[in-house]
C-alpha positions in Angstrom: 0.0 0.0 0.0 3.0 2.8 0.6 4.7 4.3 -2.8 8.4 2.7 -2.5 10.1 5.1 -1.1 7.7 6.7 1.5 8.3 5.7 4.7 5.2 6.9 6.3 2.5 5.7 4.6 -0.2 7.1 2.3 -3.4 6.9 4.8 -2.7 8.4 7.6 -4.6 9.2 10.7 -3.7 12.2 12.7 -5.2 10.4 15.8 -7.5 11.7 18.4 -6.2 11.0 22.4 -9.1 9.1 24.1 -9.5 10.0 27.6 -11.6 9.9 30.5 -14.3 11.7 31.4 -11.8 13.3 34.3 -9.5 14.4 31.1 -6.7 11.8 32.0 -5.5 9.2 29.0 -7.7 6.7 28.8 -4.9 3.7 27.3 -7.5 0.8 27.1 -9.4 3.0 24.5 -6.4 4.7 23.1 -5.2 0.5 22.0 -8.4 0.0 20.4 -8.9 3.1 18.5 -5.5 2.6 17.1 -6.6 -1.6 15.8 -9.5 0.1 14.3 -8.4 2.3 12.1 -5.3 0.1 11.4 -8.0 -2.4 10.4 -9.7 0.1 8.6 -7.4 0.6 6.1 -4.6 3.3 7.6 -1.3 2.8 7.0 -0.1 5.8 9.1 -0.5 6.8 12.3 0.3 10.5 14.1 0.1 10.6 17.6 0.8 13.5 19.4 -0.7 16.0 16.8 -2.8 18.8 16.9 -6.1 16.6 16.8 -4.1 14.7 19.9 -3.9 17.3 21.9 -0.2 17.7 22.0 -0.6 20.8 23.9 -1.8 19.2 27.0 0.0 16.1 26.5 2.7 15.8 29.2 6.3 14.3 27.6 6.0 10.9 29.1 1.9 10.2 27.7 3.5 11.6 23.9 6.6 9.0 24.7 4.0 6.4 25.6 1.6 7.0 22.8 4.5 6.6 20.4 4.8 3.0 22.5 1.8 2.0 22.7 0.8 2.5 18.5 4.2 1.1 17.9 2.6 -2.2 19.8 -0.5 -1.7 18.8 0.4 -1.2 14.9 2.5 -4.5 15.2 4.3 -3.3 11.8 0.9 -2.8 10.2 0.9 1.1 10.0 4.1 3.3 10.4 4.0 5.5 13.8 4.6 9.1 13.6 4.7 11.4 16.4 3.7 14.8 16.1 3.5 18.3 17.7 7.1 19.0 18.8 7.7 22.4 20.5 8.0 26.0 19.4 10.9 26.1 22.4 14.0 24.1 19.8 15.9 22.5 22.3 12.7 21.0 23.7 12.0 19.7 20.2 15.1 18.6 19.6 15.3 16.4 23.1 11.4 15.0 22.4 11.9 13.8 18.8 15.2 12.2 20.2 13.0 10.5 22.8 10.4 9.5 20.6 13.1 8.1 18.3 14.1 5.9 21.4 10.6 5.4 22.2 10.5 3.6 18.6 8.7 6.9 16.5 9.1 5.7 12.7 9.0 9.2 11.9 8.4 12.8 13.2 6.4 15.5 12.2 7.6 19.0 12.9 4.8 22.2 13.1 6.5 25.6 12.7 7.2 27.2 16.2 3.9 28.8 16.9 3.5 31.8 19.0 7.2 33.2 19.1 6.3 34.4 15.5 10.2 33.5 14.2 11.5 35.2 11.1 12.2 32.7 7.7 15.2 32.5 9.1 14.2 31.0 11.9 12.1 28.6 11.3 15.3 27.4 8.7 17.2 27.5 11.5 14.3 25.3 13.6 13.8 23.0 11.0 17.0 22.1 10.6 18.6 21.8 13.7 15.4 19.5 14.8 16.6 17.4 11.9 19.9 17.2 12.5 18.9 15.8 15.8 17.5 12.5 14.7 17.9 9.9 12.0 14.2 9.4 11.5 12.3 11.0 8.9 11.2 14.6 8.9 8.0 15.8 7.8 7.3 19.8 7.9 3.9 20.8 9.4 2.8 24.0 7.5 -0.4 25.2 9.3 0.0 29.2 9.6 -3.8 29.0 10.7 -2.4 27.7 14.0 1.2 29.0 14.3 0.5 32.6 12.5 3.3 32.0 10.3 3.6 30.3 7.4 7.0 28.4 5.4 7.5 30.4 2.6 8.4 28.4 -0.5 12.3 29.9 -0.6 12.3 28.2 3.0 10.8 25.1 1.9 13.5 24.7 -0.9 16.6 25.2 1.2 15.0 22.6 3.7 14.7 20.2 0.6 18.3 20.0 0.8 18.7 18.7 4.1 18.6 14.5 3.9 16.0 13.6 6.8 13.5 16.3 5.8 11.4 14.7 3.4 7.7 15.6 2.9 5.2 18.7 3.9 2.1 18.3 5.1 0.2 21.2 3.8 -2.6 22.6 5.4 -1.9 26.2 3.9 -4.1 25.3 0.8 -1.8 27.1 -1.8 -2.1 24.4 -4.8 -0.1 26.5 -6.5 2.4 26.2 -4.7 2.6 22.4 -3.8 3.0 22.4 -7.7 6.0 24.7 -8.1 7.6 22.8 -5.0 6.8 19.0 -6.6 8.0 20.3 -9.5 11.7 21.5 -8.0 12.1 19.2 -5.2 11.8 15.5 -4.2 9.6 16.3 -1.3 6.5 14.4 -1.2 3.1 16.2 0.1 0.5 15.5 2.6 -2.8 16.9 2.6 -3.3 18.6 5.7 -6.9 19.6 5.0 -9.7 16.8 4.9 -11.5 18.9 2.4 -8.5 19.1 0.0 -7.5 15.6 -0.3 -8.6 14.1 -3.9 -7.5 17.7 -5.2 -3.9 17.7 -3.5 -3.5 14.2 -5.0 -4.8 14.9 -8.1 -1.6 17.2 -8.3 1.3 14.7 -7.1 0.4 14.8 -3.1 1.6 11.5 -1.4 -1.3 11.4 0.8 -3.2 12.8 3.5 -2.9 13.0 7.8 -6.9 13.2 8.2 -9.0 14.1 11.3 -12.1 12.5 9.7 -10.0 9.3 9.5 -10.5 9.1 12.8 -14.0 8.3 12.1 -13.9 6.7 8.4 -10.5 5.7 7.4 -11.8 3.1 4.7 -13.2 6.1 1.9 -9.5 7.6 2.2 -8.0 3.9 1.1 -10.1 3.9 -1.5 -9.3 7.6 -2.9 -5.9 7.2 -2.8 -6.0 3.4 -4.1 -8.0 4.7 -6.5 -5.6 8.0 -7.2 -2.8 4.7 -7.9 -4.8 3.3 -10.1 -5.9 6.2 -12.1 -9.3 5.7 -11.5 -10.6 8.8 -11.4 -14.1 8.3 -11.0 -14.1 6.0 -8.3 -12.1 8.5 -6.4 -14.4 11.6 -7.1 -17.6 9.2 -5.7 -15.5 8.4 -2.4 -14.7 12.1 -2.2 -18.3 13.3 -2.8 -19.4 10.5 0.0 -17.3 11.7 2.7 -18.4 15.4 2.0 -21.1 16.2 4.8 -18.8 13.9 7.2 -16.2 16.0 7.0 -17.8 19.5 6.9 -19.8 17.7 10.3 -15.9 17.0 11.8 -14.1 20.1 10.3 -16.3 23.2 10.2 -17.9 23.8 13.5 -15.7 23.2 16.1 -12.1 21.9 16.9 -11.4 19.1 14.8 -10.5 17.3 18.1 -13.6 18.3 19.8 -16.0 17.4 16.6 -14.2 13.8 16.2 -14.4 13.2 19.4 -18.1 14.0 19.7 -19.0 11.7 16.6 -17.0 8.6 17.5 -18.2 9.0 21.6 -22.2 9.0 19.6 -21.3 5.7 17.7 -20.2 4.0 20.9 -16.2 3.8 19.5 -15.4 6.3 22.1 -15.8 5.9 26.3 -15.8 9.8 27.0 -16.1 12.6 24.4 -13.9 14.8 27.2 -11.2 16.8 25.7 -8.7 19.5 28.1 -9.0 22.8 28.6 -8.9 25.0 26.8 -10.9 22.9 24.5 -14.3 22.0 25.4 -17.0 20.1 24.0 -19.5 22.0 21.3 -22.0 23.9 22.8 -25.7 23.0 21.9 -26.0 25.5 19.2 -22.5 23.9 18.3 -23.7 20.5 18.9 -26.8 20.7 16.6 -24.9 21.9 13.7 -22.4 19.4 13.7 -25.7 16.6 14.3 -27.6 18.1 11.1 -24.4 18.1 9.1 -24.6 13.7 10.6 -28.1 13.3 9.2 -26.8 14.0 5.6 -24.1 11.4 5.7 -25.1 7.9 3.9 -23.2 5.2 3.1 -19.8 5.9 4.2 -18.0 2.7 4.7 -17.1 2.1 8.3 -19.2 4.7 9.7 -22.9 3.8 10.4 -25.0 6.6 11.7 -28.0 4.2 12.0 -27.7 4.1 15.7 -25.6 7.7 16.2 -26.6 8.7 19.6 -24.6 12.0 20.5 -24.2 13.2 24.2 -24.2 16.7 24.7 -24.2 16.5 28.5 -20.9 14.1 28.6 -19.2 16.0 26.1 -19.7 19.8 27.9 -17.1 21.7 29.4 -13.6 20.5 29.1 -11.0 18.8 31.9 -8.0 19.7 34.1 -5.6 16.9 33.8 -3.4 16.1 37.3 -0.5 16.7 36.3 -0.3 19.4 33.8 2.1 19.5 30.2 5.4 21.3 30.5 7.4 23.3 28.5 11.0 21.5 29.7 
């Protein structure tokens, strides 16, 4: 299922962090969220991510997700870790421990917050990558980070041996073209929206938040994108449409997914930490009518969708909190 060559897969999840309704990691569920969308058809995992959390993951639960889908997986999907840190020596000694911890790759997001020059985030970049002899994938999401990696960045960090995809969630097709075109780099759609059209252009395939709900359409896109089937493609695309403007549009992606796959029963607790919290009820009926339009998605029956607006209010204070160092 991967392209020769790509060592992190073509389907890839960027997971959600099950936890408990008192906002601690809930590992029983993490285990068998990971088997089912391995079993689903997802040949990637990223744990740690934005849709993870990573913000209010404490070092040692990112160290022991990277552990636990590395078990999990059991050489069936590739583990990436995510996040990172905008602080660089914090980055630097995390992808180093995730390496140890058995990471098959990492996934860097631009320093967010500090608002670093170009020649920063080169700077970033690179000595992250210098650190560690897994794979490097650039996270370009100035959405998030309020700066974006402009495309005379993104060709300098071509050069560099480990770095060796973007995941784009800057939506500049443009650009992914001109950057295909003079680099080796593959690309990841970063936007669930996007994927078929990123593809259609050279993309290597997508980290999805609705993946997290319907893994099985993406296979078939991107099987399909192989194949040059076209129209298969565009009818998986057009399927998963009111799915993912449900997970993507009205809410946090985290808090959305979350929500859907605690109504189908996948889930124990729809809780996510604070900051986030679950929808509000205006929130929460949007995101249900967007549901009621969504038919015959494989992997995701809505027949017996009970969402649970009450578990999923308010977000939680974790015990011990995530640090900087």
């Amino acid at each position: 299922m991967t392209h020769s060559g790509n060592p992190f897969g073509q389907v890839l999840v960027a997971l959600i962090t099950p936890m408990t309704a008192d906002g601690e990691v809930d590992w029983p569920a993490v285990e068998k969220h990971i088997d089912d969308v391995v079993s689903a058809g997802a040949d990637g995992i990223v744990v740690t991510g934005t849709t993870g959390e990573t913000s209010t993951l404490t070092d040692s639960e990112k160290l022991r997700l990277v552990e636990v889908g590395k078990d999990v997986a059991a050489g069936r999907a590739r583990i990436i870790t995510g996040g990172g840190s905008n602080e660089t020596a914090h980055a630097i000694e995390l992808y180093k421990a995730s390496e140890k911890a058995g990471a098959d790759g990492i996934m860097i997001v631009t320093p967010y917050y500090n608002k670093p020059t170009q020649a920063g985030i080169l700077t970033h970049f690179r000595l992250v990558a210098d650190a560690t002899d897994l794979p490097v994938i650039l996270y370009d999401i100035p959405g998030r980070t309020g700066v974006e990696i402009k495309y005379e960045t993104i060709l300098r960090l071509a050069k560099h041996p480990n770095i060796l995809a973007v995941k784009d969630a800057k939506g500049d097709f443009s650009e992914v073209s001109r950057v295909l075109n003079q680099t080796d780099l593959m690309y990841f759609s970063g936007d669930d929206a996007n994927v078929l059209p990123h593809l259609s252009i050279g993309a290597s395939g997508m980290i999805g938040v609705t993946a997290n709900i319907a893994p099985a359409p993406y296979r078939t896109i991107v099987d399909a994108v192989n194949a040059g089937d076209l129209k298969t493609a565009t009818a998986a695309h057009k399927q998963l449409e009111p799915l993912v403007r449900a997970v993507m549009t009205h809410v946090p992606g985290t808090v959305s997914a979350k929500y859907i796959l605690h109504g189908l029963g996948r889930i124990g607790s729809p809780r996510v930490r604070l900051p986030l919290v679950g929808p509000e009820e205006w929130e929460a009926a949007m995101i249900e009518d967007e549901i009621a339009l969504v038919t015959g998605v494989p992997g995701a029956d809505f027949s017996n969708f009970r969402p649970d607006r009450n578990a999923a209010a308010g977000g939680a204070l974790p015990k011990v909190h995530g640090t900087t160092r």
